[in-house]
C-alpha positions as CSV (number, residue, x, y, z in Angstrom):
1,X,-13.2,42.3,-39.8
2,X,-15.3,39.5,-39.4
3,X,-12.3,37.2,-39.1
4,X,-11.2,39.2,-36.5
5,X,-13.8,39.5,-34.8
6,X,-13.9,35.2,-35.4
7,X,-10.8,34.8,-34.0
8,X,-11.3,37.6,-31.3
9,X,-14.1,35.5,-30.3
10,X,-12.2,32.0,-30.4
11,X,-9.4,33.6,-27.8
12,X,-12.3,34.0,-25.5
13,X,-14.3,30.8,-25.5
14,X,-10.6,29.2,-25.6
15,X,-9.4,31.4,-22.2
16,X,-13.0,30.3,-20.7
17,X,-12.5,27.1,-21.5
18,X,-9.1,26.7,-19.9
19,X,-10.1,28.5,-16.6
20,X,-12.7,26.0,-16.2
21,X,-10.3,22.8,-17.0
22,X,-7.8,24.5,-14.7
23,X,-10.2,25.1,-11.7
24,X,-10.5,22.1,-9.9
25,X,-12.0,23.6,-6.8
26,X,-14.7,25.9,-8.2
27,X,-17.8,23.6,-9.0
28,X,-17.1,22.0,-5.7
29,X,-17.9,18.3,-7.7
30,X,-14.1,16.9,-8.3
31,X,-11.5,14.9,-6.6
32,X,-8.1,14.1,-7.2
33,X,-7.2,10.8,-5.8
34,X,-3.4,9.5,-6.0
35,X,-3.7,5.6,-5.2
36,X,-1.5,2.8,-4.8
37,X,-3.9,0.7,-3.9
38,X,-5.5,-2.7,-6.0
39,X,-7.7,-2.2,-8.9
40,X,-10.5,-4.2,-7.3
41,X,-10.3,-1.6,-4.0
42,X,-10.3,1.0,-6.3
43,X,-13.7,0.1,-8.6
44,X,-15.6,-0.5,-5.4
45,X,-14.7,2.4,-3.9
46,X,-14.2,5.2,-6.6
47,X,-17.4,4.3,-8.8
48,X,-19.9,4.7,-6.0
49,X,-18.2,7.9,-4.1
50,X,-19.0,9.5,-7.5
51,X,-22.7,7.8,-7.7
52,X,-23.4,8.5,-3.7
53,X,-21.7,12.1,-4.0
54,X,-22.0,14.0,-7.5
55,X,-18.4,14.5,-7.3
56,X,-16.1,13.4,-9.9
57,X,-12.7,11.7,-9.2
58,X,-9.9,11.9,-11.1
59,X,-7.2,9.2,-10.3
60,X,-3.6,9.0,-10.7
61,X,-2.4,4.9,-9.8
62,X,1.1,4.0,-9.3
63,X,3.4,2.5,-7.0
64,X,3.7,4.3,-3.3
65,X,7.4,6.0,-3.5
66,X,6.6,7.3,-6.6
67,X,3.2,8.8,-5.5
68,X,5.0,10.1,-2.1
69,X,7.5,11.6,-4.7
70,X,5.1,13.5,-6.4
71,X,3.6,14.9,-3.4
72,X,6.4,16.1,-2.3
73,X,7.7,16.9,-5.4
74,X,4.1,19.4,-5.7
75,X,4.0,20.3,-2.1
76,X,4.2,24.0,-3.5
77,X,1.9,23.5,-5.8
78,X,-0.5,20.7,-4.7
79,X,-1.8,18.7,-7.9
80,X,-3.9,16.2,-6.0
81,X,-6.0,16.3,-2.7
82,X,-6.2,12.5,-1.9
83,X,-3.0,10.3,-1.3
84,X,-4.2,6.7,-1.0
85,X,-1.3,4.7,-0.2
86,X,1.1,3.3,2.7
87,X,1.3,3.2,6.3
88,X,2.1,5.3,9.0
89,X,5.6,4.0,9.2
90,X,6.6,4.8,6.1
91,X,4.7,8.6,6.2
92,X,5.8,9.4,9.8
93,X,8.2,12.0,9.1
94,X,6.1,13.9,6.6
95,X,2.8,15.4,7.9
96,X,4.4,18.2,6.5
97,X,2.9,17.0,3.4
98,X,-0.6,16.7,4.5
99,X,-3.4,18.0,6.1
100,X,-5.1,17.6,9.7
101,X,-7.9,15.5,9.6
102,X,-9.7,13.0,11.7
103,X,-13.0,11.4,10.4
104,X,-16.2,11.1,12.5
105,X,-15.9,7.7,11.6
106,X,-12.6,7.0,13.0
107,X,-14.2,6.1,16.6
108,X,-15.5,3.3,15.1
109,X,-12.8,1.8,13.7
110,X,-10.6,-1.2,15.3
111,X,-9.0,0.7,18.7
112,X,-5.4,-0.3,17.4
113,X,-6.2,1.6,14.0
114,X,-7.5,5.0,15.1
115,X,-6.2,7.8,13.8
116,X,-4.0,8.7,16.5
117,X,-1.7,11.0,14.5
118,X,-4.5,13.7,13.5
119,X,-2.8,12.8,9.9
120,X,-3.2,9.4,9.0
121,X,-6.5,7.3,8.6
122,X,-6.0,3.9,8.5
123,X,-8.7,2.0,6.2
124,X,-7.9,-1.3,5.4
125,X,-5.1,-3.8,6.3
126,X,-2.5,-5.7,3.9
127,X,-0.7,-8.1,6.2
128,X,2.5,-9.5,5.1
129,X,2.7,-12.9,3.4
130,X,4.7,-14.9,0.6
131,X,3.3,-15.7,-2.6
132,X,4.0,-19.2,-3.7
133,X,3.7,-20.7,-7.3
134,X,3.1,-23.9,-6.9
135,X,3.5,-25.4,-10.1
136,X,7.1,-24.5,-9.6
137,X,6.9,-26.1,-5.7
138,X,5.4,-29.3,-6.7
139,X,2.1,-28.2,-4.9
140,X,1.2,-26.4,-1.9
141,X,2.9,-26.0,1.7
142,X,6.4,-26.2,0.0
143,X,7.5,-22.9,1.3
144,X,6.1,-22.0,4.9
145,X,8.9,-20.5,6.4
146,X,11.5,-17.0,6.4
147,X,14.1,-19.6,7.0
148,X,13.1,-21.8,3.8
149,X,14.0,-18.5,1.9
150,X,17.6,-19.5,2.4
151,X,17.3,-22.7,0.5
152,X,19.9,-22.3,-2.4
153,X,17.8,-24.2,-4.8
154,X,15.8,-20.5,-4.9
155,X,18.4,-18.5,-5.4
156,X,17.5,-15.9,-7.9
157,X,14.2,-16.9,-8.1
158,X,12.8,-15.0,-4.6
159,X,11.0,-11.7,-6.1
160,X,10.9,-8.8,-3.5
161,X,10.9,-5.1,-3.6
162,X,12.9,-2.2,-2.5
163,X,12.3,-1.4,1.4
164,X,13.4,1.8,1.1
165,X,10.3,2.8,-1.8
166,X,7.7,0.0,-0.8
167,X,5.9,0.2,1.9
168,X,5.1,-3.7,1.5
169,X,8.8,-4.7,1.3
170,X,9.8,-2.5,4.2
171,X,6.8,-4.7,5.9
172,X,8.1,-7.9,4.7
173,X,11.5,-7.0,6.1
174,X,10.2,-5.9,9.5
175,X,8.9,-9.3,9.3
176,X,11.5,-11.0,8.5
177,X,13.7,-9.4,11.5
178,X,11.5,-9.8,13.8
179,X,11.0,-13.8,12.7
180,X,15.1,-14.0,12.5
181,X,15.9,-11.6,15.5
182,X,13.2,-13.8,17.7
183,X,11.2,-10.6,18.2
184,X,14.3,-8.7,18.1
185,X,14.2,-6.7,14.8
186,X,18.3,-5.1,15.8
187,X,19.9,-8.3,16.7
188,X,23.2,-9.5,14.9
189,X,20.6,-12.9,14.5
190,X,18.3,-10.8,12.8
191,X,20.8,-8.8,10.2
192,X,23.2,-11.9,9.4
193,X,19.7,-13.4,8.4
194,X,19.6,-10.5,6.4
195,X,22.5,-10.5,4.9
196,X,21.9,-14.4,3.7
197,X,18.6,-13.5,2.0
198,X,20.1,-10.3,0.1
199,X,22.6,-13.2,-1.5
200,X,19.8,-15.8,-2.3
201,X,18.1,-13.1,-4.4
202,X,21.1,-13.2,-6.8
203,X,20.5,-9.2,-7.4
204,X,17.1,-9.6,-8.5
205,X,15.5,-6.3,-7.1
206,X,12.4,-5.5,-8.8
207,X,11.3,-2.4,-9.1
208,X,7.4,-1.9,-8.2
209,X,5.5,-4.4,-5.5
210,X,3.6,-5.1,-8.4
211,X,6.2,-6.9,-10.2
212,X,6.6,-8.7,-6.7
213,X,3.1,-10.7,-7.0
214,X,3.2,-10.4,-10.9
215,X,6.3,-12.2,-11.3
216,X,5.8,-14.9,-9.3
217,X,2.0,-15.4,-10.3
218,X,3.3,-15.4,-14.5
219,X,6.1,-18.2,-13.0
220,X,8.9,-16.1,-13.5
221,X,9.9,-16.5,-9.8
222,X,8.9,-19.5,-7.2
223,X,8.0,-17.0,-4.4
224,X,7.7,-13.6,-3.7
225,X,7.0,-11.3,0.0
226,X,4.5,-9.4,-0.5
227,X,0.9,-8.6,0.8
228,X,-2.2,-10.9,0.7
229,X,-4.3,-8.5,-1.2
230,X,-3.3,-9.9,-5.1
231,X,-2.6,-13.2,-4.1
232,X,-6.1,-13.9,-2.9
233,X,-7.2,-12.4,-6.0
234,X,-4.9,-14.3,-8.6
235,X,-6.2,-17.4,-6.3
236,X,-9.5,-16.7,-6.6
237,X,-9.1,-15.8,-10.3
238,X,-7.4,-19.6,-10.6
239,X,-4.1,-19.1,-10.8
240,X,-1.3,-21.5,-9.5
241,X,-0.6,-19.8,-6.5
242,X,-0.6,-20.8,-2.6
243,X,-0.8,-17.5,-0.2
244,X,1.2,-18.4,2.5
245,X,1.6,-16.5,6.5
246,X,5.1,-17.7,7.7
247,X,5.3,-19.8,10.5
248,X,7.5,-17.2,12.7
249,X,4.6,-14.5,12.0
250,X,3.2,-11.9,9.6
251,X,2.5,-8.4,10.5
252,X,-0.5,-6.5,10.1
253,X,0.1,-2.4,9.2
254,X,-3.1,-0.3,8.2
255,X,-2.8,0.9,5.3
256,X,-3.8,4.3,5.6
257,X,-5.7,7.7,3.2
258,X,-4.4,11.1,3.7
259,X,-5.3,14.3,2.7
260,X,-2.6,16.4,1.3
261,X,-1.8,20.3,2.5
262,X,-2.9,22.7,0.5
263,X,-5.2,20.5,-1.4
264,X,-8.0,21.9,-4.1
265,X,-11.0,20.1,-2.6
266,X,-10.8,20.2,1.1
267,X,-14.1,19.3,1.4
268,X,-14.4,16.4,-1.0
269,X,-11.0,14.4,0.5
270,X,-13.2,15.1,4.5
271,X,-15.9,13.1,2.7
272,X,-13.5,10.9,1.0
273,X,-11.5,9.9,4.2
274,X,-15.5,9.2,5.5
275,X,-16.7,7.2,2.6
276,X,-13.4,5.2,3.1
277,X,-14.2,4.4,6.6
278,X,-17.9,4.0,6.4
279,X,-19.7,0.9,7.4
280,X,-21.2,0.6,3.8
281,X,-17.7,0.5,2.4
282,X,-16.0,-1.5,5.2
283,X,-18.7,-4.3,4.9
284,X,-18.9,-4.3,0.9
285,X,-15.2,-4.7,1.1
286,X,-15.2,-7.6,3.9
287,X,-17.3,-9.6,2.2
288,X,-16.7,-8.9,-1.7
289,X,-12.6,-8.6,-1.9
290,X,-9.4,-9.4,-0.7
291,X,-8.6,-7.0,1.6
292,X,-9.1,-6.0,5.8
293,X,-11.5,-3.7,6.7
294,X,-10.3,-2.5,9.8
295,X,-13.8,-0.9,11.2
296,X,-15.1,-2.8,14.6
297,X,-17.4,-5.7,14.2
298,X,-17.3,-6.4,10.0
299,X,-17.6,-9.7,8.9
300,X,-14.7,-11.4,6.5
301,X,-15.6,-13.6,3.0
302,X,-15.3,-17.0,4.1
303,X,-12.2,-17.4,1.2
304,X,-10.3,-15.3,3.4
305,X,-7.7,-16.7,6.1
306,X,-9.5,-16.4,9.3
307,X,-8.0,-14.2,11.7
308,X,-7.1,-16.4,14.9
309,X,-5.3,-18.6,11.9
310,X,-2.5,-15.9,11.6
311,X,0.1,-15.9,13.9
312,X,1.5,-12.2,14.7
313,X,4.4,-11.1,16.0
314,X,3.6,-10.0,19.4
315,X,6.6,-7.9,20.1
316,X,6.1,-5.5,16.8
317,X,5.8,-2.2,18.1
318,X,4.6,0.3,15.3
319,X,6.1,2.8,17.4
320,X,9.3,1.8,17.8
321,X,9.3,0.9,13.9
322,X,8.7,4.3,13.0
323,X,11.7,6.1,15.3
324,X,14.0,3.0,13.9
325,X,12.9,3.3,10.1
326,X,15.8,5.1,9.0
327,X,18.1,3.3,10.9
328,X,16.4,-0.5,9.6
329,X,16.4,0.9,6.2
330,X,19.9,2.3,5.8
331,X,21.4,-0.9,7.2
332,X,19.6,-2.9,4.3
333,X,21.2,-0.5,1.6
334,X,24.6,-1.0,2.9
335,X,24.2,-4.9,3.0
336,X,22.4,-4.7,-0.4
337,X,25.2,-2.4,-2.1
338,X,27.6,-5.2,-0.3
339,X,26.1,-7.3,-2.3
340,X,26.3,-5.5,-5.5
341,X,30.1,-5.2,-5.6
C-alpha cells in the first residue's frame, strides 16, 4: 500500500510538473524568441530584456529560411512568439504567419523604416557588402567592384548563399542587378551579369549566410557577399578581412522583428518589439556593435563606415522588390540549375 500510494503520489507531482513545463503563457514571465540574428545583437539585447522585464526568454538561433520554415511549419500550433529575422521583402507574402502589431515606438524610428505594413518592425539595418580576405588579395582595396567578381582568377573561391533561403543573398543579388542592370534590376545587362557570376562560383553554394562570412574570414574563400554586421566584428576582433561597399552601390533593407499569430505570450513579444526599438537599445547598439539602429537621431561608433561614405542605389524600390521577388528569384534557380548540368 504505501508503494502505491508512493507511486500514486509520483504520477501527480510528475503531471504537475509537466503542465507547468508545458504552459508557456501562464506565469506571464517567458518568451520564446526565434533569431537569426548575430550573437553580439543577441547578448545585448536578450540579457537585459530579462533584467529590465522579469521575463525569461527562451531562444531558438538558426539561419532565416529555416526559422521561416518552422513557423510555418507550427503555424497550427505556434511554438514560438518572436521571429527575429529578415526583411520585409522576403516576409511579404506571409502575414498570414504573424500577428498585427505596431510599436509606440515605431514613430520614432527613421521615416523610411516605419512599420508601414502593421506586420513588420524594422529594427536595425544590415546593408549589403563583400567580405574580403586580404591576406589572400595581397592587402586591401583589391576587390571593390560587382564587376571584379568576374575575374577568373576567383573562380570557385567567391562564397555566397542561396537567394531563395537568405534574406542576405537575395540582398546581395538585388544588388548586384541593380549595379549590372544600371538601376535596372530586369534588364538582359543585368541577368547575363548573372549568369557570368553563377559560373565564376564553380558550384560553390553554401548553405547558411554564416558559412558566407565564415568561410571567407577562416581563408577558405577570397571574398564573400554578404552583410556588414560579422565583418566589422571579425575586423574588429583582428582578423584579415577588409569590409568592402561596392563601387556601383550597396543596399540598405531593415531587418525587421515580428510577432507570430497565435503566439503564447502576446504580451511579452508587444514589449519585445518595444524594447527592440527603444532609444536605450537603439543607442547601446549604435555605439557598442556592428550593426544600424534605424531609430531618428542615434549616433554610430566611430569604427563604423559613416553613412554619406556609402553609395546607395537610388533607383531600389522596396516596393517593386517585393511584387518581383518571385519572379527575380525563380530566374536565378533556372540560371543556377543551368549551371549545374
Amino acid at each position: 500500500m504505501k508503494a502505491l500510494k508512493m507511486m500514486a503520489l509520483f504520477t501527480v507531482i510528475s503531471f504537475l510538473l509537466l503542465g507547468c513545463s508545458n504552459n508557456s503563457s501562464g506565469n506571464g514571465e517567458e518568451l520564446v524568441v526565434y533569431t537569426a540574428r548575430s550573437e553580439s545583437l543577441n547578448e545585448l539585447v536578450i540579457p537585459s530584456f530579462e533584467n529590465e522585464t522579469g521575463i525569461k526568454v527562451k531562444t531558438v538561433t538558426a539561419g532565416t529560411g529555416e526559422l521561416v520554415t518552422r513557423v510555418e511549419s507550427e503555424r497550427n500550433n505556434p511554438q514560438g512568439d518572436i521571429l527575429w529575422a529578415a526583411d520585409v521583402t522576403m516576409l511579404h507574402d506571409k502575414t498570414d504567419l504573424f500577428a498585427e502589431y505596431v510599436s509606440p515606438e515605431d514613430e520614432n524610428m527613421m521615416e523610411e523604416f516605419r512599420n508601414e505594413t502593421g506586420y513588420f518592425s524594422p529594427a536595425f539595418a544590415d546593408p549589403t557588402v563583400f567580405i574580403v580576405n586580404t591576406d589572400l588579395t595581397g592587402g586591401e582595396g583589391q576587390i571593390t567592384s560587382f564587376e571584379d567578381l568576374l575575374d577568373p582568377e576567383l573562380k570557385g573561391k567567391i562564397a555566397f548563399g542561396d537567394p531563395v533561403n537568405s534574406s542576405s543573398a537575395f540582398q546581395s543579388l538585388m544588388a548586384m542587378l541593380y549595379a549590372a542592370g544600371d538601376g535596372d534590376p530586369l534588364s538582359d545587362e543585368a541577368w547575363d551579369f548573372v549568369e557570368k557570376f553563377i559560373a565564376n562560383l564553380d558550384g560553390k553554394i553554401q548553405g547558411s549566410s554564416g558559412q558566407v562570412h565564415k568561410g571567407v574570414a577562416d581563408g577558405e574563400y577570397v571574398v564573400g557577399l554578404t552583410w556588414e554586421d560579422p565583418v566589422v566584428h571579425y575586423i574588429r576582433n583582428g582578423e584579415s578581412v577588409e569590409v568592402v561597399f561596392p563601387v556601383e552601390g550597396a543596399i540598405f533593407p531593415g531587418q525587421a522583428v515580428q510577432i507570430i499569430e497565435g503566439a503564447g505570450n502576446m504580451e511579452n513579444a508587444q514589449k519585445f518589439v518595444d524594447y527592440l526599438l527603444s532609444e536605450e537599445i537603439q543607442t547601446q547598439a549604435g555605439q557598442e556593435l556592428t550593426v544600424r539602429p534605424l531609430r531618428e537621431d542615434i549616433e554610430l561608433a566611430d569604427y563604423m563606415v559613416p553613412q554619406d561614405e556609402i553609395n546607395l542605389f537610388e533607383e531600389y524600390d522596396e516596393m517593386w522588390v517585393i511584387e518581383n521577388t518571385d519572379e527575380i528569384t525563380a530566374r536565378y534557380v533556372d540560371l543556377l540549375e543551368k549551371s549545374l548540368d
